[in-house]
Structures are given as C-alpha cells and as structure tokens.
TORTORLUM-487153 format. One record per atom (N, C-alpha, C): residue number from 0; residue in three letters; atom name; x, y, z. Coordinates in Angstrom, 2 decimals. Example, Ala and Ser with C-alpha at 12.3 -4.5 7.8 and 13.67 -1.06 7.14 Angstrom:
# TORTORLUM-487153
+-----+-----+----+---------+---------+---------+
!   i !  aa ! at !      px !      py !      pz !
+-----+-----+----+---------+---------+---------+
!   0 ! ALA !  N !   13.19 !   -5.69 !    7.80 !
!   0 ! ALA ! CA !   12.30 !   -4.50 !    7.80 !
!   0 ! ALA !  C !   13.20 !   -3.30 !    7.80 !
!   1 ! SER !  N !   12.85 !   -2.25 !    7.08 !
!   1 ! SER ! CA !   13.67 !   -1.06 !    7.14 !
!   1 ! SER !  C !   12.90 !    0.03 !    7.87 !
+-----+-----+----+---------+---------+---------+
# end
This chain:
# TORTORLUM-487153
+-----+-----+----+---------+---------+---------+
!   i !  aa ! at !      px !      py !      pz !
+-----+-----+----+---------+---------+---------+
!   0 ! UNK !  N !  -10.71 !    3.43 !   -5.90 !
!   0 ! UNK ! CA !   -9.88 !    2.36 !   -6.42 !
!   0 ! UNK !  C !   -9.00 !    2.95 !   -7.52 !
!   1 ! UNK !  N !   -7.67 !    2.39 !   -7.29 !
!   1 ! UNK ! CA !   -6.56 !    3.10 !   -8.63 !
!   1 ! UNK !  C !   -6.41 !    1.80 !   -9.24 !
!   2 ! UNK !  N !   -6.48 !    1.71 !  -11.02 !
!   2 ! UNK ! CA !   -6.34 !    0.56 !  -12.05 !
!   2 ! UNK !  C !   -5.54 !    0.88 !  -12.69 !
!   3 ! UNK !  N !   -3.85 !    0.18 !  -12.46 !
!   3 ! UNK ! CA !   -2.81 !    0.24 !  -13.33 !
!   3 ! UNK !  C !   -2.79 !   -0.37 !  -14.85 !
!   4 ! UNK !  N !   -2.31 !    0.04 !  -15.70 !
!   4 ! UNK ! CA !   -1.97 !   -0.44 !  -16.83 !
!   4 ! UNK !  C !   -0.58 !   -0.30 !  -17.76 !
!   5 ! UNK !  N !    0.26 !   -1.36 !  -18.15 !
!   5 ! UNK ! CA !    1.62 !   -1.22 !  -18.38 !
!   5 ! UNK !  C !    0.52 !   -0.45 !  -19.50 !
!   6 ! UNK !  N !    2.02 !    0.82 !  -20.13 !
!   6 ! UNK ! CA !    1.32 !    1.55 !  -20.94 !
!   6 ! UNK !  C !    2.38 !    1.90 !  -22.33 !
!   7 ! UNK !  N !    1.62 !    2.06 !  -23.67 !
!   7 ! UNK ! CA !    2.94 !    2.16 !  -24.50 !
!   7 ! UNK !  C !    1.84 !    2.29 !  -26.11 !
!   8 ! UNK !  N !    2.10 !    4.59 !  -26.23 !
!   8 ! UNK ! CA !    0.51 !    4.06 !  -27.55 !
!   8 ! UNK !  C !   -0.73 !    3.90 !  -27.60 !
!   9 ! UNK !  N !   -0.86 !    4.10 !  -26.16 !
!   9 ! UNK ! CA !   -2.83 !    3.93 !  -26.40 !
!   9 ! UNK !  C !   -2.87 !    2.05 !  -25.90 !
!  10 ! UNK !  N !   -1.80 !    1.48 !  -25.89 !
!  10 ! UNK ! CA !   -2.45 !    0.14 !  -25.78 !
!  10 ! UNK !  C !   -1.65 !   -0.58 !  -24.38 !
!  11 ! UNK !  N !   -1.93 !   -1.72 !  -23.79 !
!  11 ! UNK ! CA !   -1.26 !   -2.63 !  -22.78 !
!  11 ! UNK !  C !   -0.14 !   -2.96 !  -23.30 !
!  12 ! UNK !  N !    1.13 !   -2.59 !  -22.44 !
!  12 ! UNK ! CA !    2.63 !   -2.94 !  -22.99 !
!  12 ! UNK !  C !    2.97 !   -4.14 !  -22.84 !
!  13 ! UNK !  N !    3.16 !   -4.95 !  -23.43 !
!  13 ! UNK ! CA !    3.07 !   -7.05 !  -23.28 !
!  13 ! UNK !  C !    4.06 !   -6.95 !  -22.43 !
!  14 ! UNK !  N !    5.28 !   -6.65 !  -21.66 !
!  14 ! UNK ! CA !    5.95 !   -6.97 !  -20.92 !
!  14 ! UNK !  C !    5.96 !   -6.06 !  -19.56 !
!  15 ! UNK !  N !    5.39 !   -6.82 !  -18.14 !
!  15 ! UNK ! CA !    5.64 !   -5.83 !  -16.75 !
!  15 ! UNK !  C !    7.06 !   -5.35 !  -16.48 !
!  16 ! UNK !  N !    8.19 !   -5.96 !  -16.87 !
!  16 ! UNK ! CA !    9.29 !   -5.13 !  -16.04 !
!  16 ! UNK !  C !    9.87 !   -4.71 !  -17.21 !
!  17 ! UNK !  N !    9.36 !   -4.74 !  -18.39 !
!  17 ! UNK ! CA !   10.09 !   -3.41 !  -19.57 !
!  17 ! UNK !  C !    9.15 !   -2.00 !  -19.28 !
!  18 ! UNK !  N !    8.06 !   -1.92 !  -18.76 !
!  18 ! UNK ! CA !    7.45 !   -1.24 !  -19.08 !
!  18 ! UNK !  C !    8.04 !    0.58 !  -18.63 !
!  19 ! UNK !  N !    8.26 !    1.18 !  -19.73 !
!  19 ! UNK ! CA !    8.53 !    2.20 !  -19.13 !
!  19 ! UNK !  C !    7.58 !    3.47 !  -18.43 !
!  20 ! UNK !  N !    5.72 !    2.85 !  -18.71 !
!  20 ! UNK ! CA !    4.86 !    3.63 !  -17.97 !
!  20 ! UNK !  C !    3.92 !    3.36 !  -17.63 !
!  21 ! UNK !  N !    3.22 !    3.21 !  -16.69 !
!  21 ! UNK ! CA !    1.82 !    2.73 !  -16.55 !
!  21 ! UNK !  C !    0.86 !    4.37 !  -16.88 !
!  22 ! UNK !  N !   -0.21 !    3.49 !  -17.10 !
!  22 ! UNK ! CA !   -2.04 !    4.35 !  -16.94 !
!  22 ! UNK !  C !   -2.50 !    3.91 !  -16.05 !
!  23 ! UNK !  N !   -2.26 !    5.05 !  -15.15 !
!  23 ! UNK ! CA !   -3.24 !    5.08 !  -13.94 !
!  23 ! UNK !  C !   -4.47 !    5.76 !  -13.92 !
!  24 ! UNK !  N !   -5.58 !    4.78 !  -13.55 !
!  24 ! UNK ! CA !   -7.02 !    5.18 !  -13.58 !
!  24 ! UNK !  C !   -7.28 !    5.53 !  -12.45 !
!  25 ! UNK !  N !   -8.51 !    6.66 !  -11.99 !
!  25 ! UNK ! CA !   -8.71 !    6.48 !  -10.79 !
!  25 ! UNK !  C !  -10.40 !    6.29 !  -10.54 !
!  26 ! UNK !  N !  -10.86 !    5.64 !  -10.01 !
!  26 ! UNK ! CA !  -12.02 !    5.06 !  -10.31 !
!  26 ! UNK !  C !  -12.86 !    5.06 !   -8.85 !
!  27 ! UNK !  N !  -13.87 !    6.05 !   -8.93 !
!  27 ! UNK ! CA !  -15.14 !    6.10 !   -7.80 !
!  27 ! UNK !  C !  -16.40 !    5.75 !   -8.04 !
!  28 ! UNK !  N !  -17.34 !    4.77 !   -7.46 !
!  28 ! UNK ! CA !  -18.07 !    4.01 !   -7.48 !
!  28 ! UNK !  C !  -18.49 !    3.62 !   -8.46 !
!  29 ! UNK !  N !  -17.21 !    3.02 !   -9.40 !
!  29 ! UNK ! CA !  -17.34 !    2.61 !  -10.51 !
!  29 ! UNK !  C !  -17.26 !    2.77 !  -11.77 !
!  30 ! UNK !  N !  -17.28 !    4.59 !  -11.63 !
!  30 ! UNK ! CA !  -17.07 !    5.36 !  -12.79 !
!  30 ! UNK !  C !  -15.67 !    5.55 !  -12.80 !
!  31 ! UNK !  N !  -14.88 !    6.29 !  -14.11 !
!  31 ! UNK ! CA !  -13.59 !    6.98 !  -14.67 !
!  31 ! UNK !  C !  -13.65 !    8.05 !  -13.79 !
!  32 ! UNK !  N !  -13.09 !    8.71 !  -13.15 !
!  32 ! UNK ! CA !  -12.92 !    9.95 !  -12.72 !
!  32 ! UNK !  C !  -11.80 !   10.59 !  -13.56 !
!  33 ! UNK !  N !  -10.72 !    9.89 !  -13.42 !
!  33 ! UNK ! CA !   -9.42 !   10.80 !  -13.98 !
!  33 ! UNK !  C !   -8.65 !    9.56 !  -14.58 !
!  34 ! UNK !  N !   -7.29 !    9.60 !  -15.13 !
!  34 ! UNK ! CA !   -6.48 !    8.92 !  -15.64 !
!  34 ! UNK !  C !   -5.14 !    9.75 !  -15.59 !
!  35 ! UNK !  N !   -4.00 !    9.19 !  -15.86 !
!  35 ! UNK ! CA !   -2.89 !   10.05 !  -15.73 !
!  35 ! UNK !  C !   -2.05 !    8.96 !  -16.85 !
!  36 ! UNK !  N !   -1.07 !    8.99 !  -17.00 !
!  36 ! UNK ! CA !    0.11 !    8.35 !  -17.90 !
!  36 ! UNK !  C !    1.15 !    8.70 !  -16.86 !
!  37 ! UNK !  N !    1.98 !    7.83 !  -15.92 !
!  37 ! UNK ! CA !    3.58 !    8.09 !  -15.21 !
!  37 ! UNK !  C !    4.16 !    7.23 !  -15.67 !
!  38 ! UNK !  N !    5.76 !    8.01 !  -15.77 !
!  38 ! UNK ! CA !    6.85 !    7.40 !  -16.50 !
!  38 ! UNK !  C !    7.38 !    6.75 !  -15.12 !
!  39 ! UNK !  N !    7.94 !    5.54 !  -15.58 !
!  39 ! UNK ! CA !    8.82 !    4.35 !  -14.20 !
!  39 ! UNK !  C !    9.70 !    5.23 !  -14.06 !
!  40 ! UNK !  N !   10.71 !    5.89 !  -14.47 !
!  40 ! UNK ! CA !   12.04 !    6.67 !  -14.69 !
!  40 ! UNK !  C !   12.70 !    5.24 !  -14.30 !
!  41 ! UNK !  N !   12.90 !    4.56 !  -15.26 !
!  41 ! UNK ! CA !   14.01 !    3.30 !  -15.42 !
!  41 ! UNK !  C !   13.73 !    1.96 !  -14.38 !
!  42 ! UNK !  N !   12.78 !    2.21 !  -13.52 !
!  42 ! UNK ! CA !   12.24 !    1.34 !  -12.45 !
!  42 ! UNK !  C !   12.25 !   -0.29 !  -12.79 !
!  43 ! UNK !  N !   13.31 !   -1.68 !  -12.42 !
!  43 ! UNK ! CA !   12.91 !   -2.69 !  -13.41 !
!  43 ! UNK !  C !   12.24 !   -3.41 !  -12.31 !
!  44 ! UNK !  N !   12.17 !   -4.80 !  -12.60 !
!  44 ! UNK ! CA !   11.07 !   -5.39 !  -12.15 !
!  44 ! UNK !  C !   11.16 !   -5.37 !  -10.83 !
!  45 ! UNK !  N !   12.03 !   -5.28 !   -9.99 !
!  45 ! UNK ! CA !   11.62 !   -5.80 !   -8.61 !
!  45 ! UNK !  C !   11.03 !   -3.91 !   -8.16 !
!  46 ! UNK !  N !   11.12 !   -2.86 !   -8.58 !
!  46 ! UNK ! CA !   10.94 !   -1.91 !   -8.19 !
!  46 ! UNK !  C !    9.61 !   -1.25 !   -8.34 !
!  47 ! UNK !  N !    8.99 !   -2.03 !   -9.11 !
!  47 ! UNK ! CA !    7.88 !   -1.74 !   -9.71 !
!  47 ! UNK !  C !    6.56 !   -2.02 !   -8.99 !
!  48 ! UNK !  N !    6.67 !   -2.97 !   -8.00 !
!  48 ! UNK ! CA !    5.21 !   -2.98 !   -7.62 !
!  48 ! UNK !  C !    5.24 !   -2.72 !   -6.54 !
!  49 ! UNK !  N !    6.92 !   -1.99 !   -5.71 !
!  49 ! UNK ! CA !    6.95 !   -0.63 !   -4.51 !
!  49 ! UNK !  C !    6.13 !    0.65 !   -5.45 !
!  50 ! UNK !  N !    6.56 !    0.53 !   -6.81 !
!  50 ! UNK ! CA !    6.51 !    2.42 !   -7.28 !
!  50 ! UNK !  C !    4.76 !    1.96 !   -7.09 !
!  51 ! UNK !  N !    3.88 !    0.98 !   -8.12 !
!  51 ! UNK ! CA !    2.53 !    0.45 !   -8.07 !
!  51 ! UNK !  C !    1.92 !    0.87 !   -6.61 !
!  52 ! UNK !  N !    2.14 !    0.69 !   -5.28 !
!  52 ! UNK ! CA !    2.10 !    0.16 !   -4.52 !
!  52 ! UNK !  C !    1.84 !    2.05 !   -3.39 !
!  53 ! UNK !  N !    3.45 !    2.23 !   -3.77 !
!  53 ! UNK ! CA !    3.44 !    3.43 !   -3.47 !
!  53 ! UNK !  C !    2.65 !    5.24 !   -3.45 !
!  54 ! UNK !  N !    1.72 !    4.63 !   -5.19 !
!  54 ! UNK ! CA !    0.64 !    5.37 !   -5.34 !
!  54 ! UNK !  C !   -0.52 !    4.88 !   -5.57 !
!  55 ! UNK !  N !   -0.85 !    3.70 !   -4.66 !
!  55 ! UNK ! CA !   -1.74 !    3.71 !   -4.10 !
!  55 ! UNK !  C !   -2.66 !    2.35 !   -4.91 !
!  56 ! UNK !  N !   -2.12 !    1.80 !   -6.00 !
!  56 ! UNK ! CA !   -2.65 !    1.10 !   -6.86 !
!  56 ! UNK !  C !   -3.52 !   -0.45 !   -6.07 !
!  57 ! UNK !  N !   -4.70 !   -0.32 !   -6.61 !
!  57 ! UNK ! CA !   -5.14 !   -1.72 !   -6.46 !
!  57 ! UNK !  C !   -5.39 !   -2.87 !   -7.34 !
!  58 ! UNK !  N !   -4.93 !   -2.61 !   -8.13 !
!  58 ! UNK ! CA !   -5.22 !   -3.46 !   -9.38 !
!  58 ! UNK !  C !   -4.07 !   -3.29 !  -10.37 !
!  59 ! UNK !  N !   -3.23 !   -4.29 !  -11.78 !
!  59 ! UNK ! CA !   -2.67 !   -3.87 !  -12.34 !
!  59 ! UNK !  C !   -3.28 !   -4.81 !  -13.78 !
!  60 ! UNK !  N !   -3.44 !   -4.27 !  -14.92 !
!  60 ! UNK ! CA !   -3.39 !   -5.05 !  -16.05 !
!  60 ! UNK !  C !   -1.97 !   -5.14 !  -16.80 !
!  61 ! UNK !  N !   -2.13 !   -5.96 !  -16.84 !
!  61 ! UNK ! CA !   -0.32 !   -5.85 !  -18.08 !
!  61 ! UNK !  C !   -0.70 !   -7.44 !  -19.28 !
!  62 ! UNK !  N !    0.46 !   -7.28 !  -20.06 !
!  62 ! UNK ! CA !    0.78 !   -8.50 !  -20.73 !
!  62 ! UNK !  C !    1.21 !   -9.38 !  -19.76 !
!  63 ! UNK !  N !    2.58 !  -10.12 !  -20.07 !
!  63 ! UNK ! CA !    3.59 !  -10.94 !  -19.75 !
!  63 ! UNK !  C !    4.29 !  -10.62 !  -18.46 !
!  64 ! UNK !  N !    4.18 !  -11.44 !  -17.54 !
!  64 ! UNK ! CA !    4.84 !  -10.88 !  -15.94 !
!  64 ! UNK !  C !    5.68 !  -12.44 !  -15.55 !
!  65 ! UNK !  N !    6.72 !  -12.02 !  -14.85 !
!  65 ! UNK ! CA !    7.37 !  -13.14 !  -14.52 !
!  65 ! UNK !  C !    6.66 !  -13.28 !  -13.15 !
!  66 ! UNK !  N !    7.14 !  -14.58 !  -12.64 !
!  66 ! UNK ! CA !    6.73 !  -15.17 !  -11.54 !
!  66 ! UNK !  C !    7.21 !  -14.63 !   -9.98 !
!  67 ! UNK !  N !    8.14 !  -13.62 !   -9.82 !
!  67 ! UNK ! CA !    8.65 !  -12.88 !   -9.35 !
!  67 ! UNK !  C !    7.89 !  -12.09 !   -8.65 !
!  68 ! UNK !  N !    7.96 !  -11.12 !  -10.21 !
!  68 ! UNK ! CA !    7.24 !   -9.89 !  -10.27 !
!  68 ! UNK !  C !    5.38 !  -10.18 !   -9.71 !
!  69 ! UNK !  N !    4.92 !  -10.97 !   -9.95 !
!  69 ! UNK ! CA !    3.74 !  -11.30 !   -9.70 !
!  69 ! UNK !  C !    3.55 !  -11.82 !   -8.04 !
!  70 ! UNK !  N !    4.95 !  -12.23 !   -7.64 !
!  70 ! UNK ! CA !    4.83 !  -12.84 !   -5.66 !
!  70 ! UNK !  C !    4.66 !  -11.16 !   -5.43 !
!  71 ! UNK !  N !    5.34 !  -10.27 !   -6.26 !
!  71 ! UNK ! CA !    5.73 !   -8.93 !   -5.33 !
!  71 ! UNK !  C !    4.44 !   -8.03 !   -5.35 !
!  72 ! UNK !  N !    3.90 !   -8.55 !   -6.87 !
!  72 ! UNK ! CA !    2.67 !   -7.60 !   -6.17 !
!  72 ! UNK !  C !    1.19 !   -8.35 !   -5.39 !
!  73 ! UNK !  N !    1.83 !   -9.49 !   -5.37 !
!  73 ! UNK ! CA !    0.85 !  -10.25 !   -4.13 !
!  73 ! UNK !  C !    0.93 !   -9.67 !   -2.52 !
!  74 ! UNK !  N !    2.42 !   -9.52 !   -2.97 !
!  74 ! UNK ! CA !    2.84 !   -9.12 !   -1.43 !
!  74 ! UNK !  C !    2.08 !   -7.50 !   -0.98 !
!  75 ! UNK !  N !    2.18 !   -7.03 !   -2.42 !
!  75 ! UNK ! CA !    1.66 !   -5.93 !   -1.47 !
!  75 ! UNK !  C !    0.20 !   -5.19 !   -1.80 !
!  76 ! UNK !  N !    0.00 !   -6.39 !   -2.14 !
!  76 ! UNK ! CA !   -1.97 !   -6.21 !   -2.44 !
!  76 ! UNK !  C !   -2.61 !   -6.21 !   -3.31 !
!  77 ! UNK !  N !   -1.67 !   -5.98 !   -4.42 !
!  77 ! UNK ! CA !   -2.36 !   -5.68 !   -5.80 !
!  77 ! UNK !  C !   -2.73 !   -6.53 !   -6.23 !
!  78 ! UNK !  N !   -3.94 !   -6.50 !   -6.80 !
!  78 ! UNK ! CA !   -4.69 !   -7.80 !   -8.14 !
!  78 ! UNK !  C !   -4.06 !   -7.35 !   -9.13 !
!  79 ! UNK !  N !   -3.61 !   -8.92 !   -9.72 !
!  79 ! UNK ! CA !   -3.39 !   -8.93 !  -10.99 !
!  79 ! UNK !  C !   -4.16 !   -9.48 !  -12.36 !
!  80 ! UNK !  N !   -4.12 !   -8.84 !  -12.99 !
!  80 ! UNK ! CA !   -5.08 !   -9.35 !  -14.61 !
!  80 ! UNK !  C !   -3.80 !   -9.61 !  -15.70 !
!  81 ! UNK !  N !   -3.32 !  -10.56 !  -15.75 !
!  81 ! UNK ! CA !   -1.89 !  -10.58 !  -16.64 !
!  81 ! UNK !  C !   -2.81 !  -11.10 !  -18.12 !
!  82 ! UNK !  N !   -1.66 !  -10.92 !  -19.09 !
!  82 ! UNK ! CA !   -2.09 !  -11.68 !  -20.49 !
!  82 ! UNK !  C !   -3.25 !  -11.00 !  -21.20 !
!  83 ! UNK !  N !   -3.14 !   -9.81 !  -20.91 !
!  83 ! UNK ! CA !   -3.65 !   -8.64 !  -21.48 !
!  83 ! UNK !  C !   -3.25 !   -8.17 !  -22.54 !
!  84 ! UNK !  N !   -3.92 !   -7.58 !  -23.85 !
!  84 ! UNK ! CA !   -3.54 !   -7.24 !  -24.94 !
!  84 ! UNK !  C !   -4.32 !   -6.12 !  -25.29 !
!  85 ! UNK !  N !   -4.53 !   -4.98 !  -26.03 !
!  85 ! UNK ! CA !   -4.83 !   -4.28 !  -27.22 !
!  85 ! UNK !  C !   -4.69 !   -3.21 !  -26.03 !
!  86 ! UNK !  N !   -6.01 !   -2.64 !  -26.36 !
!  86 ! UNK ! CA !   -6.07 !   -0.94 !  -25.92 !
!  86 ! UNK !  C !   -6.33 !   -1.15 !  -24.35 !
!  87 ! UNK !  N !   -5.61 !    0.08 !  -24.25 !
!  87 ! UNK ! CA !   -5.74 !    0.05 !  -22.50 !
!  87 ! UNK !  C !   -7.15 !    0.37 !  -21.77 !
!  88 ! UNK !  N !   -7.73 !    2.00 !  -22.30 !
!  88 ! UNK ! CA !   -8.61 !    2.19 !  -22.32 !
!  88 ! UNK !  C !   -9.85 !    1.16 !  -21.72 !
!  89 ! UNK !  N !   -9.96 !    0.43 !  -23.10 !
!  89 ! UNK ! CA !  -11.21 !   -0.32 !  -23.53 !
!  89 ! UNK !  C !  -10.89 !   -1.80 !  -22.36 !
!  90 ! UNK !  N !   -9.43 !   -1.52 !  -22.08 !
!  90 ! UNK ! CA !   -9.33 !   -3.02 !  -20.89 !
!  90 ! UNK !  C !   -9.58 !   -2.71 !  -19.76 !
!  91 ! UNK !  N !   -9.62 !   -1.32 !  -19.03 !
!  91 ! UNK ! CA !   -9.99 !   -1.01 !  -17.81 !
!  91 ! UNK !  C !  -11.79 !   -0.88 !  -18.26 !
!  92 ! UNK !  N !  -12.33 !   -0.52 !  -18.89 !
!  92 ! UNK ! CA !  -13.72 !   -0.48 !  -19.20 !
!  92 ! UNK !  C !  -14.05 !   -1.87 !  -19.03 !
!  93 ! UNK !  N !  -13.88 !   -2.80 !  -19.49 !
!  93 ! UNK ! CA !  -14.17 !   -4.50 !  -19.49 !
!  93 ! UNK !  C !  -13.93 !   -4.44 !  -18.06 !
!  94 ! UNK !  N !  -12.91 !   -4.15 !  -17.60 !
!  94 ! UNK ! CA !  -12.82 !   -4.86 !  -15.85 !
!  94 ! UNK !  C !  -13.71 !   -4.13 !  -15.18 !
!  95 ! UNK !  N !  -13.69 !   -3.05 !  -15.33 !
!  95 ! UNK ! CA !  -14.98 !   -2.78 !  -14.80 !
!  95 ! UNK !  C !  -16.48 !   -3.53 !  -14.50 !
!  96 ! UNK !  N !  -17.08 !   -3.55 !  -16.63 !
!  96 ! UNK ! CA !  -17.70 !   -4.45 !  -16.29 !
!  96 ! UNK !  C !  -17.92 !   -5.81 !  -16.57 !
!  97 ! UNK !  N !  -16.82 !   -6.04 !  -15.76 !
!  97 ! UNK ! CA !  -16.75 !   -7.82 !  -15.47 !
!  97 ! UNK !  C !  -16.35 !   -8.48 !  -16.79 !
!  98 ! UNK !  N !  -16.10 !   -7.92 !  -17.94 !
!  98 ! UNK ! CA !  -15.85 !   -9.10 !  -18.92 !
!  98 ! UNK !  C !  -14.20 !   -9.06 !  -19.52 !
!  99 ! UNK !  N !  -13.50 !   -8.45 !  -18.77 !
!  99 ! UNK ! CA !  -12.24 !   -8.75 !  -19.44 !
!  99 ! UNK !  C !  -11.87 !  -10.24 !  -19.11 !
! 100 ! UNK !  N !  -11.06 !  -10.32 !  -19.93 !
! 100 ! UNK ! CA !  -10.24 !  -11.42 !  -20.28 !
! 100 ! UNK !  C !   -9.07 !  -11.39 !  -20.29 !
! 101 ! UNK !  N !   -8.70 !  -12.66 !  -19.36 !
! 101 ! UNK ! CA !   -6.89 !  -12.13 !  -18.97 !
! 101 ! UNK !  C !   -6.43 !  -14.03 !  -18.66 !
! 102 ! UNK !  N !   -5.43 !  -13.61 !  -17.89 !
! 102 ! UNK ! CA !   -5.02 !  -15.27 !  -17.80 !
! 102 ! UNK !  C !   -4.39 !  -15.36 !  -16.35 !
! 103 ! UNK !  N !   -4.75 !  -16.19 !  -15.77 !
! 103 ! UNK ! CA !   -4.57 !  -16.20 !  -14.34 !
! 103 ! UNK !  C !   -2.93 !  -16.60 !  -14.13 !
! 104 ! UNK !  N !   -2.48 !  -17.19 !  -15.01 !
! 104 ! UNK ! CA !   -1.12 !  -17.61 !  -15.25 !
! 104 ! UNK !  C !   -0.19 !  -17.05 !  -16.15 !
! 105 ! UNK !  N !   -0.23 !  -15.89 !  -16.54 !
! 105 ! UNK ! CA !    0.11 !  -15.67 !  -18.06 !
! 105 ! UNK !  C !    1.74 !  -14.57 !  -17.24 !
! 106 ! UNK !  N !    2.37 !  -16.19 !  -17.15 !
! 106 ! UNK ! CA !    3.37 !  -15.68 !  -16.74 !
! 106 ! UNK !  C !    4.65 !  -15.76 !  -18.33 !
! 107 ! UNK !  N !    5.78 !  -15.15 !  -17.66 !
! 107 ! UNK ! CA !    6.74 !  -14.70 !  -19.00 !
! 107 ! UNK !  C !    8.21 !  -15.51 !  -17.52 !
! 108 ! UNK !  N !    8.62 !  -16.20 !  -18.35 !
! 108 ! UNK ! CA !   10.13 !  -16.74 !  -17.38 !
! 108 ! UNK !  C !   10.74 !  -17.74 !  -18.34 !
! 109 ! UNK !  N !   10.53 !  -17.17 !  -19.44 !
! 109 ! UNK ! CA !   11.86 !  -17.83 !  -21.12 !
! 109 ! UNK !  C !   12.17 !  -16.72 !  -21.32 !
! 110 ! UNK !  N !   13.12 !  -16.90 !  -22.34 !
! 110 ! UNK ! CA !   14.38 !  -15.61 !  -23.37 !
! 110 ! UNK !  C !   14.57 !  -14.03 !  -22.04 !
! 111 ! UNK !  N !   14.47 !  -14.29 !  -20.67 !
! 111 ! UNK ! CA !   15.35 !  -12.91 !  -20.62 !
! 111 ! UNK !  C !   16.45 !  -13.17 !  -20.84 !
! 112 ! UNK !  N !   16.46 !  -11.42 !  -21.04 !
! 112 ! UNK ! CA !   17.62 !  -11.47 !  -21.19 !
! 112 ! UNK !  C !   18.16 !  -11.17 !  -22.48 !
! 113 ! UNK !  N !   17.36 !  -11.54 !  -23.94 !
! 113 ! UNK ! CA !   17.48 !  -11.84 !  -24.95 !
! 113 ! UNK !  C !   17.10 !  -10.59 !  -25.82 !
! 114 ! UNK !  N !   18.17 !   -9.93 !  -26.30 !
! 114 ! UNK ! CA !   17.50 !   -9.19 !  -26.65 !
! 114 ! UNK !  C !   16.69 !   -8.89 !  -27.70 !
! 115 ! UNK !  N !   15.52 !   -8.28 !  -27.55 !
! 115 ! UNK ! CA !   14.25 !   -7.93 !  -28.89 !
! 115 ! UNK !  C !   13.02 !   -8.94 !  -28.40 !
! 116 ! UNK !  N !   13.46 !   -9.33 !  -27.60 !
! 116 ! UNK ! CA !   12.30 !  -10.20 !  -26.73 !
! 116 ! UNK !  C !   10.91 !   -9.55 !  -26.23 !
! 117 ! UNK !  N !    9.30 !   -9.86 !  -26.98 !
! 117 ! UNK ! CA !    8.32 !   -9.33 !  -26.31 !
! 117 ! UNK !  C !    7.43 !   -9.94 !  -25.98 !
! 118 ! UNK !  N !    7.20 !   -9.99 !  -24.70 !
! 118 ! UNK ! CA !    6.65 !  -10.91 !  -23.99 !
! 118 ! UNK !  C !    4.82 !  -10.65 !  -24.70 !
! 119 ! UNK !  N !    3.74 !  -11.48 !  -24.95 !
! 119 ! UNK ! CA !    3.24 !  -11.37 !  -25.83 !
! 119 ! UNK !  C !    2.89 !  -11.73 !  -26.91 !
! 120 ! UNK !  N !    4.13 !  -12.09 !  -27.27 !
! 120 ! UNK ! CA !    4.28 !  -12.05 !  -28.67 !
! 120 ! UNK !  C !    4.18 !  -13.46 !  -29.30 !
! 121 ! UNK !  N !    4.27 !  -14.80 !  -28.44 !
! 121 ! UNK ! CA !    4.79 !  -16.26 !  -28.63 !
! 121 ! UNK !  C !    3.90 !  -17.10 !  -27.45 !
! 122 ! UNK !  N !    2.84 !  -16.25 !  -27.35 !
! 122 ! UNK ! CA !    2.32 !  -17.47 !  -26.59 !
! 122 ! UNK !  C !    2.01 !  -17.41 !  -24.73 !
! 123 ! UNK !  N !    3.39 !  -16.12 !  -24.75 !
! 123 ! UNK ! CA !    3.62 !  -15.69 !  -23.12 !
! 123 ! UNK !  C !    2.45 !  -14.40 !  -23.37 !
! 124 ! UNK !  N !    1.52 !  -14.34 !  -22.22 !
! 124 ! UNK ! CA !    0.11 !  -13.56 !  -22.18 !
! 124 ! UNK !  C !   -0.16 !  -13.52 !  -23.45 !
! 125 ! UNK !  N !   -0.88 !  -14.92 !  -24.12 !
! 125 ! UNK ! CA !   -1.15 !  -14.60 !  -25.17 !
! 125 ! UNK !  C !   -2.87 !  -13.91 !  -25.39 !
! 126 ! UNK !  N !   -3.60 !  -13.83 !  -24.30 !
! 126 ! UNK ! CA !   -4.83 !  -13.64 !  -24.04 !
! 126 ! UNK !  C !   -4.77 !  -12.55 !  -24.35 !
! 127 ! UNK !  N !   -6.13 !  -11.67 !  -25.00 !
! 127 ! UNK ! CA !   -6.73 !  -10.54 !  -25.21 !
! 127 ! UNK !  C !   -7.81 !   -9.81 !  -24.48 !
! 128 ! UNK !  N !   -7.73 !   -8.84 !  -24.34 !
! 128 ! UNK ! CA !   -9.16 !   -7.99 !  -23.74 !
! 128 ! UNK !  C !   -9.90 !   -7.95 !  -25.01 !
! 129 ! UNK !  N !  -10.72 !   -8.55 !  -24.62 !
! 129 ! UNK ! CA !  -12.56 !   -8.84 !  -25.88 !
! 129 ! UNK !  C !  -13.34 !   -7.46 !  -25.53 !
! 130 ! UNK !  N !  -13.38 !   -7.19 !  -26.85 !
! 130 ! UNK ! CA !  -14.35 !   -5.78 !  -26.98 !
! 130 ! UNK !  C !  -15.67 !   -6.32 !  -27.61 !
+-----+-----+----+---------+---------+---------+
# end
C-alpha cells in the first residue's frame, strides 16, 4: 500500500491543489518500509490525482480539497482522509492504527483564487490528526 501526504516542513500542507509535494509512504503489512518526499513540478489540481494515481497511490491525507479534486481521486481509487493537520509523519502512523482523525467532508470551494488564501486556516479542514 502507498500513503500520500500533501507535504510542506515536516507537516500536512492545508491545501490539495497548492501543494507543491507530497510524502509518499510505502507500507507492507502494515509496517513503514520507506518514505520519499516528490515535488508536483507545478502540477494543479486537476493533474494531481493522475500524478497520485500514476505512482501507484492508495490513499491520500491532505488539509482542504475542493469538491473536484476529491470526484478525481474517487475516480481513480484513491481514499481520501481530508481535514488533516500537524505532522505528517505522526498522521500516517494514526491511519495506520485506526485513530486518525480527518473529516469526511472537509472540503475547500470559497476565496479561490484569492490571493494568501490557506485552506485550513478558517474552518475549511479544520480537523486535526490527534496524537
């Protein structure tokens, strides 16, 4: 199993189509095996859950995702855990075992567009991963 995470710092980047990198985990019967950090190279939202998709991802944590972005990675298999916050790390460890905390809705579709806007930040994925 591969576990994406928008990435930015050690922590979940509150917005899916700013994100300029995910943490990719790669995960065998349950354990960490490896992790990597890839850069989008400018990838925006609709491109993102081909690039997700493309290496192989089954899962994604992020903050704030529009409603869009979230049909596209329905479409192509991925679970989503939106409304994700702090360290990335410690949020793929919780999903693992079973206690993260996310928001089944924690969609972002106010202020694009706007700039200095972080999704996150007001309420859009305002949920946290509980350590």
């Amino acid at each position: 199993m591969k576990i994406a995470v928008t990435y930015e710092n050690g922590t979940v980047y509150g917005h899916f189509g700013h994100t300029e990198q995910f943490k990719i985990y790669d995960i065998v019967n349950g354990m960490l095996v490896s992790a990597q950090v890839v850069p989008t190279n400018g990838s925006g939202h609709g491109a993102l859950a081909d690039f997700l998709s493309d290496r192989g991802v089954d899962c994604l944590i992020c903050g704030g995702i529009g409603p869009g972005a979230q049909a596209a990675l329905a479409e192509a298999g991925i679970q989503l855990y939106a409304g994700c916050s702090g360290d990335a790390d410690q949020c793929v460890t919780d999903l693992l075992a079973g206690t993260l905390a996310y928001a089944d809705g924690a969609t972002c579709d106010h202020h694009h567009g706007e700039e200095g806007h972080i999704c996150g930040a007001h309420g859009c994925g305002s949920h946290t991963c509980e350590h």
